[in-house]
Structures are given as structure tokens and as C-alpha cells.
C-alpha positions in Angstrom: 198.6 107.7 131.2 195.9 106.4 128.5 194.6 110.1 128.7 197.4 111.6 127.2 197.3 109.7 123.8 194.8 111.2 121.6 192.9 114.8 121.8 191.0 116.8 120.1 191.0 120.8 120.7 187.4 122.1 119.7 187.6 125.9 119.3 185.3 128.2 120.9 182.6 129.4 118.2 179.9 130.4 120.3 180.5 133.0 123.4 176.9 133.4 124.4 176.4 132.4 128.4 179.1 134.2 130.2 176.6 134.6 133.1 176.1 130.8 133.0 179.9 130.3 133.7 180.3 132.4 136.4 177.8 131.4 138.5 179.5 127.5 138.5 182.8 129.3 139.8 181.3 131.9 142.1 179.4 128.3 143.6 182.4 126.4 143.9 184.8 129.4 145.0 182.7 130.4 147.8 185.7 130.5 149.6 187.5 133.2 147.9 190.5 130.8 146.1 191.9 132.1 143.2 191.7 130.5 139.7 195.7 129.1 139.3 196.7 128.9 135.5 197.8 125.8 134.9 199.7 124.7 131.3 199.8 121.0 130.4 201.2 119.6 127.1 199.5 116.5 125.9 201.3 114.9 123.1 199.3 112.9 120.5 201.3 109.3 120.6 199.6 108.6 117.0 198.5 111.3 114.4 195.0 111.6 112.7 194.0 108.8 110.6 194.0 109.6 106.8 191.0 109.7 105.8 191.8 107.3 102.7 192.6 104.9 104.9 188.7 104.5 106.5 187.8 104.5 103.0 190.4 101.4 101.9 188.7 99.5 105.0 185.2 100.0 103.6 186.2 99.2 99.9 187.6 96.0 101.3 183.7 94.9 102.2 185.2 93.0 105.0 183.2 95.0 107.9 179.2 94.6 107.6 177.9 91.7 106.1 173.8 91.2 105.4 172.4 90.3 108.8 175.1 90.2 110.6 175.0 92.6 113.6 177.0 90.4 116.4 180.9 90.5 118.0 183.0 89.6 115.0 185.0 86.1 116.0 186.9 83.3 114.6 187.7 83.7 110.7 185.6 86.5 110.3 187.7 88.3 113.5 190.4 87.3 111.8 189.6 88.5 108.2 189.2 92.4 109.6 192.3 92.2 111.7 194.5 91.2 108.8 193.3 94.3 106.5 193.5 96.4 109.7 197.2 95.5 109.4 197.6 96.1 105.9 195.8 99.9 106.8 198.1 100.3 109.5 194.6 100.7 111.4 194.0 99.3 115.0 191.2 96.5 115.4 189.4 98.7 117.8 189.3 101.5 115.2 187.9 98.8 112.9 185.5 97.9 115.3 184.3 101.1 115.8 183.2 102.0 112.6 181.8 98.8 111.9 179.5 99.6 114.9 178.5 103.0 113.1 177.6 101.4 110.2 175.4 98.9 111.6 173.9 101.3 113.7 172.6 103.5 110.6 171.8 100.1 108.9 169.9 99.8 111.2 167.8 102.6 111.3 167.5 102.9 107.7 165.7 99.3 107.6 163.6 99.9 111.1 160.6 100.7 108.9 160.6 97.3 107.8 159.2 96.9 111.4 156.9 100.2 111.4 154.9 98.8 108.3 152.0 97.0 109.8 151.7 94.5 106.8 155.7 93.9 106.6 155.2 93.4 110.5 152.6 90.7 110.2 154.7 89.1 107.6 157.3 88.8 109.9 155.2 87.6 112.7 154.1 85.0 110.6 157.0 83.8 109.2 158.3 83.4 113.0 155.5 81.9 114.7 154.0 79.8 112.0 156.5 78.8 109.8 159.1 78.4 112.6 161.7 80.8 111.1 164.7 81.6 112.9 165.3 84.9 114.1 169.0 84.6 112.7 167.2 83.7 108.8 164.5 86.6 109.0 167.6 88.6 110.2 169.5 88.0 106.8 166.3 88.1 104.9 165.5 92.4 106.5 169.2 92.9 107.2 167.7 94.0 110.5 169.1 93.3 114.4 167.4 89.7 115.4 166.6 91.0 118.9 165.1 94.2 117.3 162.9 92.0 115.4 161.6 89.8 118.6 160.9 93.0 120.0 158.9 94.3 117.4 157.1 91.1 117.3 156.7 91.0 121.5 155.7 94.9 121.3 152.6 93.8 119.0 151.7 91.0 121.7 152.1 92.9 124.3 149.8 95.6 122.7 146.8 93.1 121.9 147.1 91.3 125.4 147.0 94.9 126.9 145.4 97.5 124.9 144.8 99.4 128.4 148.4 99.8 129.0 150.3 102.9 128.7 153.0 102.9 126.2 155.5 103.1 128.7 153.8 100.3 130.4 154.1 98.3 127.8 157.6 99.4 126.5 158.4 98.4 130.3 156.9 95.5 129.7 158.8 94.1 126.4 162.0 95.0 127.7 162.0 93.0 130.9 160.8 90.2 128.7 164.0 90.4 126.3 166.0 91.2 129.2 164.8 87.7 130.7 164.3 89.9 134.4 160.7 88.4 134.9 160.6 84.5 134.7 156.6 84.9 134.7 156.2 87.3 131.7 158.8 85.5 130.1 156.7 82.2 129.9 153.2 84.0 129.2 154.6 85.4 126.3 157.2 83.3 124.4 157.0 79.4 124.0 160.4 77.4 124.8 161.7 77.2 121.5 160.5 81.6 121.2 162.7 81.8 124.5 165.6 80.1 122.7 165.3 81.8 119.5 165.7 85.1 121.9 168.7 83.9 123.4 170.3 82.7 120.7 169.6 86.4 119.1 171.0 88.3 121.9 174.2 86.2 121.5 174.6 87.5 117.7 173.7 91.0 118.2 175.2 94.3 119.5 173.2 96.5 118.1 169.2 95.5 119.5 170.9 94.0 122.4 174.2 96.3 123.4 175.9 94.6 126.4 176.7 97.4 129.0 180.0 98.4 129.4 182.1 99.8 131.8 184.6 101.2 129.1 183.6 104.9 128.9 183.6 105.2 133.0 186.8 103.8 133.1 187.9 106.2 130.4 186.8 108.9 132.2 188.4 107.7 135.9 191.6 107.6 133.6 190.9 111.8 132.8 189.6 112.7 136.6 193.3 110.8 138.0 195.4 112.2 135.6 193.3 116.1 136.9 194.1 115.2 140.4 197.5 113.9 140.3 198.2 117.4 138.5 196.4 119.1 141.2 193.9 120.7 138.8 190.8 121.6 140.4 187.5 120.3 138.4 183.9 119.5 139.1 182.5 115.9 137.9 179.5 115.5 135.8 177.5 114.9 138.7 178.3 117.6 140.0 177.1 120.0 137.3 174.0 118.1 136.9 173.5 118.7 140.6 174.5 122.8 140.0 171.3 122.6 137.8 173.7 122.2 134.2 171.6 122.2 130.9 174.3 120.2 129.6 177.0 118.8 131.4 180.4 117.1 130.0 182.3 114.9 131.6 184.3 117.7 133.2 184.4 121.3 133.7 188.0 122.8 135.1 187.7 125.3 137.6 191.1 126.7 137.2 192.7 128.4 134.0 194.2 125.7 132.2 196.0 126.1 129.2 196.5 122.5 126.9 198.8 122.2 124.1 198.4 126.6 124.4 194.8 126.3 124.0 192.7 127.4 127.0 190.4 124.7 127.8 187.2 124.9 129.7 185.4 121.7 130.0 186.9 118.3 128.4 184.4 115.2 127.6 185.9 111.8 127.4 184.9 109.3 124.0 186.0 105.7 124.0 185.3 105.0 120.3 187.1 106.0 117.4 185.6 109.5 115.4 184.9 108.3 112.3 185.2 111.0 109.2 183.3 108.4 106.6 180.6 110.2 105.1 178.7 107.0 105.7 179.0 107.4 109.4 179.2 111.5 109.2 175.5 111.5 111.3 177.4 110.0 114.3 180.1 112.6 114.2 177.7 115.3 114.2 176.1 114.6 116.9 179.6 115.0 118.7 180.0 118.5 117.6 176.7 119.3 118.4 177.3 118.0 121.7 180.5 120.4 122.1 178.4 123.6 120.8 176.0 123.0 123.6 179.2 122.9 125.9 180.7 125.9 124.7 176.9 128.0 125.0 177.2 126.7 128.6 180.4 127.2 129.6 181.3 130.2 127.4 184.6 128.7 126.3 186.6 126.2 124.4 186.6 122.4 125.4 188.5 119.3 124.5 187.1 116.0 123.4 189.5 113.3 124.0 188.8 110.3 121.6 190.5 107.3 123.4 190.6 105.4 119.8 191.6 108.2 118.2 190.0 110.1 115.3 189.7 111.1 111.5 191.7 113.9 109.7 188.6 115.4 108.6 187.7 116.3 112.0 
């Protein structure tokens, strides 16, 4: 089983809503069952990655290039892979941080899109001087389909002033999203409606492509529960209890993994970076798990499917 392979045990700091987790078991044991204790020993199939070796991969300036924010293929596919193998690193690990760091690029260089005169710069360098969206994004180091949206949110706002933001947020996105053939054509010219689909094609970051990934991640955890006869309740289910916070899983029965006792697990399907470049991402996990443990009043696992840093 793919859940088996990589774990991380989160210990219990913060014992604060004991209340809180009784009332999910006196709810689900209405009918007077017993809480079974239940040990299970998950091995790690591959150890935490040496730090050093994240910091080799970024030294090698092979993962982030200026303006590029799209799926790495042909030669440049090819150039990460081959240090990856060097590293001893898997692509997907590779790919993972690379998606980090383009997120906080990012989001450092957003403001170039806040700025009312750098705004109309851009504008004007699109519209009137025909500049691709692919060139202006080289020239920010910004998401191309982050810049047509910037560009459509300040059309949007002068053809509708009376809108509500949400309106027009609504509004913008169903344009880059292509859902409404009408709005599409009262607001982008062809070659504008080209420039936005080439741009979605070279970018992951203004334009993420859902995936089904993570919810097949977590099917993986919820089969592995059942065909161990472990009694759990769903995120769903929690939200529908009236949860705060609600992780992916929380086990009704005492379970013990690795010796640890577990009370709630929440599945990842990237790899947990411990660059201090990309720290901000990883504290937002932990922060996630401290609001687990206030909940549930106990320790929890996080189970990285593409494994993690030492410095976790």
C-alpha cells in the first residue's frame, strides 16, 4: 500500500479541547461500542531527505528560470531529472519544490500588478504594442495568466463600476476559464483569446490544472483503515459534526502507530520541503496540525506521500 511509505508522527503540544473530543465519540458511539486499541507499524520505505541534498538541487539553478512558471518538458524535463539522479532525489520531489518556489515568486512580484502605474504599463504594453503575455512574463517574472487577469480585472472594473467585487471576481474568472463564450468575446479580441490560451498552456501557478491526486491519496489512507478494520470518521463527516477544523481523518478507536498514539492523520501528496526558501509553505502545515491537536486533544500523523525534509 502507497500509504505505508512515508509518515510523519507530529507530537501532541497542545492538550486544550478535551471536551471537543469527546463529544465526536460520544456522537458516533451512541451505541455503546467500545474504543478497540489497535497497533499498526508503518515502516518508512525511504528515510528523510538530507537537507544538503535540497540545497545541492537549488545551487544547481536548474529549477526556476525567469518567467517560466509552466510543466517542465523536453530538455528542460530532462536537465532536472538528470541532477535529480545525481541527488539521489526523485523527480516528483524535484517538482515539488520547484512549485514552492514559484509559488513565493510569485507572490513576492504580485505588487508589480497592485501598482496602478506598473499596471497601466503593462496594459499598454499588451494591448497597444501587441506584447505577448509569454515576453511581459519574462520581463515581471510574473505567472502570464496572472497578468491577463490583472489586466481583465481592470476591464472588468471600468465596464462595471456597479458590480460587486465578487461580481466581478466571478466575472474574470469565467472569462479565463473560457466557461462563457459571450463574455469571452466582449472582453478579449481573437488574438487576446489566443494570447490567454497559449498562457494557460505555460503556467501552473495562475492557472493550476485540478487534480485528482490528493483524493486519490487519501482513498489509498481510508482502504488501508478499513481493510484493518479501524473505525474512522471522513472529513465530511466532521465538517458535518460542526468541526472547526477537520483533517482528512479522525480514528475513533485507540490506535497506536510506530508506538505513538495517533488521533487524527491528514494525507499530503507533495514533498515537505525544509529549504528556508520554501520554509512559509511548511509552516503553514504545522499550523494546520496545531489546530488539529486543539481540536482533537491529541497527537496526529501527517503522511507526506513524496516524502519529507530532515529538518522536519
Amino acid at each position: 500500500m502507497l500509504v505505508s511509505t512515508r509518515i510523519i508522527i507530529l507530537l501532541s503540544v497542545l492538550c486544550i479541547n478535551t471536551a471537543a473530543a469527546a463529544a465526536y465519540l460520544n456522537y458516533v458511539f451512541d451505541d455503546s461500542r467500545a474504543k478497540r486499541k489497535r497497533t499498526i507499524s508503518w515502516d518508512l520505505t525511504e528515510p528523510p531527505v538530507p537537507i544538503s541534498k535540497e540545497v545541492a538541487l537549488l545551487r544547481k539553478d536548474v529549477l526556476i528560470r525567469r518567467g517560466e512558471f509552466g510543466r517542465l518538458e523536453g530538455s528542460r524535463e530532462l536537465e532536472v531529472q538528470l541532477e535529480c539522479c545525481e541527488l539521489n532525489l526523485t523527480f516528483n520531489q524535484a517538482l515539488s519544490i520547484r512549485k514552492q518556489l514559484l509559488i513565493k515568486k510569485a507572490s513576492k512580484n504580485n505588487w508589480k500588478l497592485k501598482d496602478k502605474d506598473s499596471l497601466e504599463g503593462v496594459m499598454n504594453s499588451f494591448q497597444n504594442d501587441k506584447k505577448s503575455l509569454i515576453d511581459i512574463a519574462v520581463e515581471l517574472d510574473l505567472p502570464p495568466v496572472s497578468i491577463i487577469r490583472a489586466i481583465l480585472a481592470r476591464r472588468v472594473l471600468d465596464r462595471h463600476p456597479e458590480y460587486q467585487r465578487s461580481n466581478r471576481e466571478r466575472l474574470t474568472k469565467s472569462i479565463i476559464s473560457e466557461t462563457d463564450p459571450y463574455n469571452v468575446h466582449q472582453f478579449l479580441s481573437k488574438w487576446e483569446l489566443s494570447e490567454l490560451q497559449i498562457a494557460k498552456k505555460h503556467d501552473i501557478i495562475g492557472f493550476p490544472i485540478n487534480s485528482t491526486s490528493p483524493y486519490d491519496w487519501e482513498e489509498e489512507l481510508y482502504n488501508f483503515l478499513e481493510e484493518h478494520n479501524i473505525n474512522y470518521i471522513k472529513e465530511d463527516g466532521l465538517k458535518a459534526l460542526g468541526a472547526k477544523c477537520t483533517p482528512d481523518c479522525l480514528l475513533l478507536d485507540d490506535v497506536y502507530i510506530n508506538g505513538r498514539n495517533v488521533r487524527w492523520i491528514e494525507c499530503k501528496s507533495y514533498y515537505a520541503s525544509g529549504l528556508r526558501d520554501n520554509w512559509w509553505f511548511t509552516k503553514k502545515l504545522l499550523k494546520q496540525a496545531r489546530k488539529y491537536q486543539q481540536e482533537f486533544d491529541g497527537t496526529g500523523a501527517i503522511i507526506m506521500k513524496s516524502g519529507f525534509s530532515e529538518r522536519l
